[in-house]
N, C-alpha and C positions, 0 to 999 in steps of 0.2 A: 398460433399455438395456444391451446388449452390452460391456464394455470388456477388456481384458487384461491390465491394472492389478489389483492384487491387490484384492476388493472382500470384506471383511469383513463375516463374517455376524453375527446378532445374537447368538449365542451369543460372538462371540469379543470384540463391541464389549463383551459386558455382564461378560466375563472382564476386558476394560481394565479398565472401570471399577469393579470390584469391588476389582482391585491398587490403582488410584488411592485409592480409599474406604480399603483397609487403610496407606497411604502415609502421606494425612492423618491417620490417627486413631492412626496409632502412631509414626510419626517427624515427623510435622507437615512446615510450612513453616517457615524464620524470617523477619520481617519485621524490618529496620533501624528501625524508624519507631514512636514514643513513643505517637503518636496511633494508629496503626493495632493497636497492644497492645491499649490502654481500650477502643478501639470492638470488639476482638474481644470481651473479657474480661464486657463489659457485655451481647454478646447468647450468652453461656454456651459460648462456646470453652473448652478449656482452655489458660493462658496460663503458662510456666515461662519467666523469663526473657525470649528473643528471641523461642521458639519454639510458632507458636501448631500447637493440634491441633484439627482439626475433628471432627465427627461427618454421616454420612450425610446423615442429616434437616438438618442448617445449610447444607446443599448443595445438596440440594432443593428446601427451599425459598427459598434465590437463586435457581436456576435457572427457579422460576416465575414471579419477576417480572421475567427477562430477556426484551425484546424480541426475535422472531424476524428481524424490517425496522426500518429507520427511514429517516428522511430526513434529508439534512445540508444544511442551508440555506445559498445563495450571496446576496450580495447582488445579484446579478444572478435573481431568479425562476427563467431560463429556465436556468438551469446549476446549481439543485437538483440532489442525486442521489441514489438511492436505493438501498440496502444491506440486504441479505438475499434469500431466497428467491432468486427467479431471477434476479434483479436483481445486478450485477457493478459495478466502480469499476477505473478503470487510474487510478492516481499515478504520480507520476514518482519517480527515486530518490531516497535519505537517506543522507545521516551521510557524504559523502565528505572525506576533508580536502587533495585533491587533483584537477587536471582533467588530463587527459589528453591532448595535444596530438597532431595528425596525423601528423605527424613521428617518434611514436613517445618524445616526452620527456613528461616528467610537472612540473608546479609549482604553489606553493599557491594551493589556491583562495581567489577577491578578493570583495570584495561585488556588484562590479561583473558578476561569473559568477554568482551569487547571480540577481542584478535581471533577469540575459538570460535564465537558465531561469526565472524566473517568468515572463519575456514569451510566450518561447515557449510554456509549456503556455495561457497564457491565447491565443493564434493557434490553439491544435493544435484539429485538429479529431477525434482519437481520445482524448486523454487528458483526465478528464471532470474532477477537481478538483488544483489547485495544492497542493505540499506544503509541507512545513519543514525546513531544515538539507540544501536537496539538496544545496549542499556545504557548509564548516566554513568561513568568509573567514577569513585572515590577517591581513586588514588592521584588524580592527576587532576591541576587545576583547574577547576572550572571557569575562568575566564580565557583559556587556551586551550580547552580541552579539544573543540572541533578540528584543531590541526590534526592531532591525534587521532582522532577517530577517521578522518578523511581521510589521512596518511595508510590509515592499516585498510582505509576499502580500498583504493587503489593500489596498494602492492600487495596482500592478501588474497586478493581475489580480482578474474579478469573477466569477470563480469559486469554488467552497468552497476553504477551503484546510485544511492542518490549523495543530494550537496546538502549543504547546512545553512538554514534560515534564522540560524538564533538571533541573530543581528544583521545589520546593514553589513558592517566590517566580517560577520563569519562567511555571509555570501560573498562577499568580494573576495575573501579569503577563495571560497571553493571556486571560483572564476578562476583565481589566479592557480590553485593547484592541478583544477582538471587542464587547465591551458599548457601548465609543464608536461602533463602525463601525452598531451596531443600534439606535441611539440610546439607549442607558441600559443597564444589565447586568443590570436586571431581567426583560429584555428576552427576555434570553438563556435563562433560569432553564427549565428545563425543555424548552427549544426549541435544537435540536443546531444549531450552527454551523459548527463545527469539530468535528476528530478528532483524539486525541492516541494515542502510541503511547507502551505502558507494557510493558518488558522485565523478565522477572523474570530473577533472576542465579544462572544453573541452575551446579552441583544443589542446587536447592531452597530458593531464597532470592529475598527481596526486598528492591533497595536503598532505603535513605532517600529517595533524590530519586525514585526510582519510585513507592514508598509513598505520602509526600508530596504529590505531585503527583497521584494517582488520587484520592486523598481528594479534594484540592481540588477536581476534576475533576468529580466523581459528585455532589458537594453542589448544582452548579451542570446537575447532568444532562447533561451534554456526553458523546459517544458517548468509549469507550476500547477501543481495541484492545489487549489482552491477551496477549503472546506470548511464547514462547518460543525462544532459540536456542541450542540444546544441541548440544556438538558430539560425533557419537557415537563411542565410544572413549576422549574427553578429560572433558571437562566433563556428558557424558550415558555412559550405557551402549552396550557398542561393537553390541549386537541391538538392529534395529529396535523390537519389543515391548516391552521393555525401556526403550529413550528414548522412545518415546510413551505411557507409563505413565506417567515421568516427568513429562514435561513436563505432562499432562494434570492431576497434581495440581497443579502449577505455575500453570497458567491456572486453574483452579478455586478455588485458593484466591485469585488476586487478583478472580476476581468475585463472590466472597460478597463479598469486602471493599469492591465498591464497591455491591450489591444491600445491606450492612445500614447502609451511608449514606445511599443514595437510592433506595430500590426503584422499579425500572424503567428504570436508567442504562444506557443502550443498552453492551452492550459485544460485541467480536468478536471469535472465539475464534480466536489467530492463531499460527501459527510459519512459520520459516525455519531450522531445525534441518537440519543436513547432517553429512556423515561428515566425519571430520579424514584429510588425507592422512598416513599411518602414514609417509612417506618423511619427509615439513619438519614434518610437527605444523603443519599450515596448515587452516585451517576451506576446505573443496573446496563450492562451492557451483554448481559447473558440471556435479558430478558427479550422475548418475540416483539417488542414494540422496535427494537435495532433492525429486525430484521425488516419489518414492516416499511421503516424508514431505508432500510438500502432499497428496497423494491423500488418505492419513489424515486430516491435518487435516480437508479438508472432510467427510471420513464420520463424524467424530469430532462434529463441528460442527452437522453436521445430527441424529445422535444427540439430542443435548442442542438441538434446534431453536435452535440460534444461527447468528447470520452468523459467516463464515472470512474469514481473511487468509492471505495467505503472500506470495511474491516473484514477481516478473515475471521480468522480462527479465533473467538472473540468468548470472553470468560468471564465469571465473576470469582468462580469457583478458585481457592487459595492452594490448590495440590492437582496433579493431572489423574484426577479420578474421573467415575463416571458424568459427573454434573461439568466439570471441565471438557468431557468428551460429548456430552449431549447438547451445550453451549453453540461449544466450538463449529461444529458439525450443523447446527441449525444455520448460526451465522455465514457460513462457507459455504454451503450449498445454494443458499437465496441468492449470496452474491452472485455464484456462476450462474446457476439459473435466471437469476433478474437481467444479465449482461452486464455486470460491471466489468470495468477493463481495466484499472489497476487497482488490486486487492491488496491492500497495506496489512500486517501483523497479522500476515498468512500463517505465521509459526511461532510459537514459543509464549506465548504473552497468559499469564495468569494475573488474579485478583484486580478487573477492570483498569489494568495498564499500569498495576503497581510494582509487577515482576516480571524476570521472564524464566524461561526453566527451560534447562538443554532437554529435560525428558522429556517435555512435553513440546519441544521442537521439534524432535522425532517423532512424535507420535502426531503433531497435527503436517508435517512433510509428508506424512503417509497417506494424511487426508486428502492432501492437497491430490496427489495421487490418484487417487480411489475419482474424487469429484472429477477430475480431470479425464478419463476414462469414459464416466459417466456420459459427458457429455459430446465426447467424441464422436463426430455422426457417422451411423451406421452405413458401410457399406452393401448397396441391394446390385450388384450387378451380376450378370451371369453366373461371371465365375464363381462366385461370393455364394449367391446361392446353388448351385452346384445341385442341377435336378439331378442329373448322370447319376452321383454317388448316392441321394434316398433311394431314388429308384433301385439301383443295384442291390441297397443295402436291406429292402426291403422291408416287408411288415415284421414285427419281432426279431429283425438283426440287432446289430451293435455296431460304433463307430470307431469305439475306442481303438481298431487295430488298424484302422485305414490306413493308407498313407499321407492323407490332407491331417490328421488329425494331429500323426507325427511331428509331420514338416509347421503346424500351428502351434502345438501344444505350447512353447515357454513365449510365446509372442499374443497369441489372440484373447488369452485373460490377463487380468487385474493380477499380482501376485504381490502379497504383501509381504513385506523383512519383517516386521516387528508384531503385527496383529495372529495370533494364534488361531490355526484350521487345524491344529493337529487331535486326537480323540483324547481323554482322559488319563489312558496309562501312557502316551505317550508322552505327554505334557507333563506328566509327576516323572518320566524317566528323565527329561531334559532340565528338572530342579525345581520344576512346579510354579513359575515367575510370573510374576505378573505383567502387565505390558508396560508399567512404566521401570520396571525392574530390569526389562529386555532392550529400553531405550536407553539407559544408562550402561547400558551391556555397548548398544549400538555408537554410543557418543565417545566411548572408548575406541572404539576400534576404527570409527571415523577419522578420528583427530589422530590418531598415529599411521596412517598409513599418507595422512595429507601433504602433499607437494606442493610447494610455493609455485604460481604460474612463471614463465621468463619476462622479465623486465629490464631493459638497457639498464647499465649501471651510470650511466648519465643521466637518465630521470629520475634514479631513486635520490644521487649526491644530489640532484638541484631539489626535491621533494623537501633532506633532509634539511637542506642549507635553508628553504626557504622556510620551513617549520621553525628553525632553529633563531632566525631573523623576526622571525613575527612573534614570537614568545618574548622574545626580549624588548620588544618593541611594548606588546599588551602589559608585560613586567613594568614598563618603567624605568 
């Protein structure tokens, strides 16, 4: 297939990865994490200190008992979803500690904005699994917060969701919670439920609670995305080749380190690496160099026959205006096109991951949408094409009255809720709104028609009882 996208030949992918191979084996990774030493040290890394150093062959063979797909089970069957190959995932955004309000103010985000975006992805009918941490509440303590937040994606929404990597103890945490919701934790053990996202801390390092938590993570088989956010210039090298070098030993070494704990723990080889604005020293993640960098990722990805991640709907812009929509929209379409298979902060995320904003949830769910269409392959069969009916319909007829045209019309196009096709007078009779004005329209009328899924009322008591044991525990 055709693209304009820089597309790397295998001379040049096998030049990365060669730099990569010389990176591990002579400047290593360091890994914060006491466990993550011993278990290097035991399968014949060489181990100084922090800093471990791989060899080729420890690489290889991770990466053969890295799955290509997998599935990530919902408790709901029919909202499984599946990850690699051609197979694609929209999540909504992560990690905001602020919402973003219409009005153009910003304040901290509450649980209570927490509980509304998990309702909303579980109504959406574009974004396929619930995430974790789409914003950071205020209100609720931050050393116990991840109960909380895991608590409302599992009863909230019966869709997959992901688990919480903040620490060693919040992954054990979400082992033990998705284990009640699956009846036992054994349950879980080699059957992916959740997904957790594990960042290594570029250049070339891995923190404690990331270490920590991927161990936990892999022991139990649960899928981990693997990534990297280098910022080039700052924190990666200011050349493209250069930060995807990087970063590549980066994801490499954290999945030996979950292949020599669990061989076969699904992991996805992911970043959101972008340029830093040389003007503020600000990580630019609106800018085409993001995109540039997902493209790699997924060639990088499929190289090594892994599944990708990278960023969706991706912004620098402070309000869901045009620059929000032209961001977004650059970022979201590369991914699908490039073949990423899990798109993370497919929705909501404004001012480079500092907020998130229901309007603009709506309006990039819409996107999702739209791309999603786009790239659904064309049907050429007989019937599809349908010589019978031009023929009939002849030179200067029309189709509009056929009966195919009927029996397709509300199914064979793209039909958007919130983006306006209507003319002028028609759009000033309906108040004249604008689209982030029609999304707030939409987030109203979502949230109150919303119905909690069914969940045993034996899962939720042991949910609460076990939330309510580990708060007092992390209390003190």
């Amino acid at each position: 297939m055709y693209s304009r996208i820089h597309e790397f030949t295998k001379e040049e992918l096998d030049r990365i990865h060669k730099a990569s191979m010389d990176l591990l084996a002579t400047t290593g990774v360091n890994f914060n994490e006491a466990e993550a030493l011993e278990i290097f040290k035991e399968a014949g890394a060489t181990v100084e200190g922090k800093n471990v150093r791989l060899t080729e062959e420890m690489v290889k063979k991770a990466l053969s008992t890295a799955p290509e797909s997998f599935t990530i089970h919902a408790r709901n069957p029919e909202h499984d979803v599946k990850v690699g190959l051609n197979d694609f995932v929209y999540a909504p955004g992560y990690g905001a500690p602020f919402v973003s309000e219409i009005d153009g103010t910003q304040r901290e985000a509450t649980m209570e904005d927490y509980d509304n975006f998990c309702k909303l992805v579980h109504t959406s009918k574009y974004l396929d699994m619930n995430g974790f941490m789409m914003v950071e509440p205020s209100d609720v303590d931050s050393a116990s917060v991840h109960l909380d937040l895991l608590k409302s994606s599992i009863l909230l929404s019966d869709k997959a969701f992901m688990g919480s990597p903040l620490s060693r103890h919040a992954a054990i945490d979400a082992l033990e919670m998705a284990g009640i919701a699956w009846g036992g934790k054994e349950n879980i053990r080699n059957h992916p439920v959740t997904i957790s996202l594990i960042n290594s801390l570029s250049p070339l390092q891995f923190s404690d609670e990331m270490a920590g938590s991927l161990i936990e993570l892999a022991r139990y088989g649960q899928p981990c995305v693997i990534a990297a956010l280098a910022m080039a210039g700052s924190s990666g090298p200011v050349t493209a080749a250069g930060l995807i070098t990087m970063q590549n030993a980066e994801i490499l070494a954290g999945l030996t380190l979950a292949q020599l704990i669990n061989p076969g723990t699904p992991v996805v080889y992911g970043c959101t690496s972008s340029a830093m604005d040389m003007r503020s020293g600000a990580l630019a993640i609106g800018a085409p160099e993001l995109s540039l960098f997902v493209s790699a990722t997924a060639q990088l990805a499929h190289y090594y026959n892994l599944p990708s991640r990278s960023g969706g709907g991706l912004t620098d812009s402070l309000l869901p205006d045009a620059q929000a929509g032209m961001e977004s929209a650059l970022a979201l379409s590369t991914a699908v096109n490039s073949g990423i298979n899990f798109i993370l902060h497919s929705a909501g995320i404004l001012g480079s991951y500092i907020s998130m904003s229901f309007e603009k949830f709506m309006i990039d769910e819409e996107l999702c949408g739209m791309v999603r269409k786009l790239v659904k392959p064309v049907d050429v069969s007989d019937e599809a094409i349908d010589l019978a009916m031009i023929k009939k319909v002849g030179i200067g007829g029309q189709f509009l009255t056929e009966p195919k045209t009927f029996k397709l019309c509300r199914t064979e196009f793209f039909l958007p809720g919130i983006a306006n096709r209507s003319n002028f007078e028609s759009w000033q009779a309906a108040g004249s709104l604008s689209i982030d004005k029609k999304a707030a329209k939409a987030v109203e009328d979502r949230l109150a028609k919303y119905v909690q899924p069914e969940i045993a009322p034996s899962v939720v008591e042991a949910l609460d009882a076990y939330v309510e044991k580990r708060k007092k525990e992390i209390a003190g």
